[in-house]
Structures are given as C-alpha cells and as structure tokens.
N, C-alpha and C positions, 0 to 999 in steps of 0.2 A: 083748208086742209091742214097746214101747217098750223094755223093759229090753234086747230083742236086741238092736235096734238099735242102742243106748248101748254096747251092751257090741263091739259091729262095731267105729263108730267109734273106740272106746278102743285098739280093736285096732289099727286103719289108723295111730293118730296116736300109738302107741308105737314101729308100726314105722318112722314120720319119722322118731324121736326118735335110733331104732337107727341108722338108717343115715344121719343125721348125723353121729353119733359114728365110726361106720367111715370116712366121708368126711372129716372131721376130722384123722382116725390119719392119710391119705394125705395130709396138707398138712404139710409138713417148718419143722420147728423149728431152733435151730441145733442140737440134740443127736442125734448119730447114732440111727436107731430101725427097725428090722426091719420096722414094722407101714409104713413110707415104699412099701416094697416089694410090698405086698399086692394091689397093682390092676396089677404089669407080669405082663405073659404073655410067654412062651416058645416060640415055633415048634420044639414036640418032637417030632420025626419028623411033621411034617406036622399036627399038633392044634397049636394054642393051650394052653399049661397055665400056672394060675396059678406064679410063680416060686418061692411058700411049698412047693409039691409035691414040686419037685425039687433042693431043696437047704436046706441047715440055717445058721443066722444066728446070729453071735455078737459083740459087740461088747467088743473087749477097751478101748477109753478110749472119752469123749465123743462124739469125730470120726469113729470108724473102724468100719464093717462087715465082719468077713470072714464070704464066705461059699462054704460047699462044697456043690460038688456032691454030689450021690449018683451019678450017673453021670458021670462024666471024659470021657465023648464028651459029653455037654452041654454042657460047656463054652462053647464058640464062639458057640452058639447064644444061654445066659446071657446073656454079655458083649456080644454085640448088641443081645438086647431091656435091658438096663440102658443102654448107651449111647443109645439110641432113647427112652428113657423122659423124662418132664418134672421128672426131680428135680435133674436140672442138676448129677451126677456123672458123675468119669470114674473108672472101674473098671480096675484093673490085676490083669493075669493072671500067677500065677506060677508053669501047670502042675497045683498040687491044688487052688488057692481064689483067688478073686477078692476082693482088697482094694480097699473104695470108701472115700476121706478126702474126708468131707464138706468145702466151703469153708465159710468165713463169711462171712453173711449179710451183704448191703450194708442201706444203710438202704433202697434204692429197691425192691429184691426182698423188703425185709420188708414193705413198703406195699405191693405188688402181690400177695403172699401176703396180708394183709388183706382187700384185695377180693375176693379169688379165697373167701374163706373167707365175705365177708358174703356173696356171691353165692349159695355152696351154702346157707347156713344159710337166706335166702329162698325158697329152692329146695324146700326140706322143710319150710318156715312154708305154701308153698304147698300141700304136699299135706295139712299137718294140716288146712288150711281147704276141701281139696278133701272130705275126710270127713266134714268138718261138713256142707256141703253136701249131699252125700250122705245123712246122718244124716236133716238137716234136711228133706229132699224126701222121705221114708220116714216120719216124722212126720206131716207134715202131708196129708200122702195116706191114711195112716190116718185121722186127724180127719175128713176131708173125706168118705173111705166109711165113715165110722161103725162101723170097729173100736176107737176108743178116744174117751174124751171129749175136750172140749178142755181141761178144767182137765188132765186128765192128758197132754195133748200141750202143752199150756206148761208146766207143769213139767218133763216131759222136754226141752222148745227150753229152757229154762233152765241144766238139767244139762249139756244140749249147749255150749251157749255157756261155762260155767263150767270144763271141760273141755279145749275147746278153748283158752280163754285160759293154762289149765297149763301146756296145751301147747308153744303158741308162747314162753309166758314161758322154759320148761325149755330152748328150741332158743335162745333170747335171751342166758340164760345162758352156754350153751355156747361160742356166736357170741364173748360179752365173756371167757373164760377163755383162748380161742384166741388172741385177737387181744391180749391182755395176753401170752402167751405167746410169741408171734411178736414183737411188739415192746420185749420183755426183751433185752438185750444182757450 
C-alpha cells in the first residue's frame, strides 16, 4: 500500500522535474536554439499545430535560425505565429525559409528572463509538493483505517518527505544552472 503510493508520488514529482526542464528549453538564452520554438503554434488550416510539425530547424552560426517549411503555403501563417510569439524575434521571409537573427540580450531582459525562469521553477517546486501532499493524505488515511501500521506509515511520511526534498533540490539546481546561463554574456 505504501510502496504504491511512494512510487505515484515519485511519479508526479519526476513529471515536475520533466516539464521544468521543457519549460526551461522555452526561456531563450543568447544562443540561437530550435527547442525556443517548441511552445508557438501555427494556425494550419484552421487547427493550432505545434511549429516543430511543420517545418525543420537548422542553425547554421550562434544567432541565426533558419527554418523551412514543409509546406510553402505555410509560410504566411509560420511568419505570423513567430512574430506573435514572446521570443522577441523578427523573422524574414525569403520565399523557401524563414530566417530569425536572434538580438542580444540587454542586461534588463536578462533580469527579467531570470524571474520569469524563478517563477516557473516555483511553479513545479509547487506541484512536487502538491504530491507530496497527496502522498501524505494516502498515508495517513491508511494508518488511520488500519491498513497499515503507523511505524510503517512514518517510515513511509519519512521516505515521503526525503523524496520530496530531491526533488525540489533537483528543480533548485536547474533554477541556479538557467539563471547562471541567462546571465553569461
């Protein structure tokens, strides 16, 4: 009983860990990077599709994206959802492929990419704690209808807690690797 449990939560608070890391990818550094792109959608004939779908990304120096469509009537549409998008590029069409030259970063937009990054990483320290929580209320509800002892439900609220602190330490790191990166000139 306890071991599901443990092993739920473990689950919940790897998938924070995950999709930190994806939300991370989307907070732009000064080096050009394809995965910047991965959350704008595309009005493709009337759907929403991720931009990764329908077109291929190559970065030939630091700064620069080009990217082609797969379909050449896509185009217009591309070029819109990237101009629309919060990565603060403008995209130039030349017909086969759209070239985006990143700027460089001010110091003021790197400080505000900062927060924008502690913010998230809070955001997913929340949900590891929101599993614990969860964890924790599964625990002790067992204890309490007398499917498991209590030495065996505080060792598992132990496990819980010990777990949980990986956790958040793991999203802590991430937070401090981001924000040294963001703040690299």
């Amino acid at each position: 009983m306890t071991e599901e449990t443990l092993l739920e939560a473990d689950d919940l608070m790897q998938r924070a860990v995950d999709a930190t890391s994806e939300d991370f990818a989307t907070v732009r550094t000064g080096r050009a990077n394809p995965s910047l792109y991965s959350k704008v959608l595309v009005d493709y004939y009337g759907a929403p599709t991720p931009l990764q779908q329908l077109a291929s990304f190559t970065t030939p120096d630091a700064r620069t994206i080009l990217i082609t469509p797969y379909d050449i009537s896509a185009m217009r549409e591309i070029e819109k959802a990237l101009s629309d998008s919060e990565i603060g590029a403008n995209p130039s069409n030349d017909g086969k492929q759209i070239r985006i030259t990143m700027p460089d970063l001010t110091e003021e937009r790197r400080r505000e990419y900062v927060k924008l990054v502690k913010s998230k990483g809070e955001d997913h320290k929340v949900s590891v704690r929101n599993a614990r929580r969860k964890a924790k209320d599964a625990i002790d509800k067992a204890v309490k209808d007398g499917d498991i002892g209590e030495d065996d439900g505080d060792r598992g609220l132990k496990e819980l807690d010990g777990m949980t602190r990986q956790y958040t330490d793991r999203i802590d790191e991430m937070i401090k690797r981001k924000e040294a990166e963001l703040l690299e000139v």
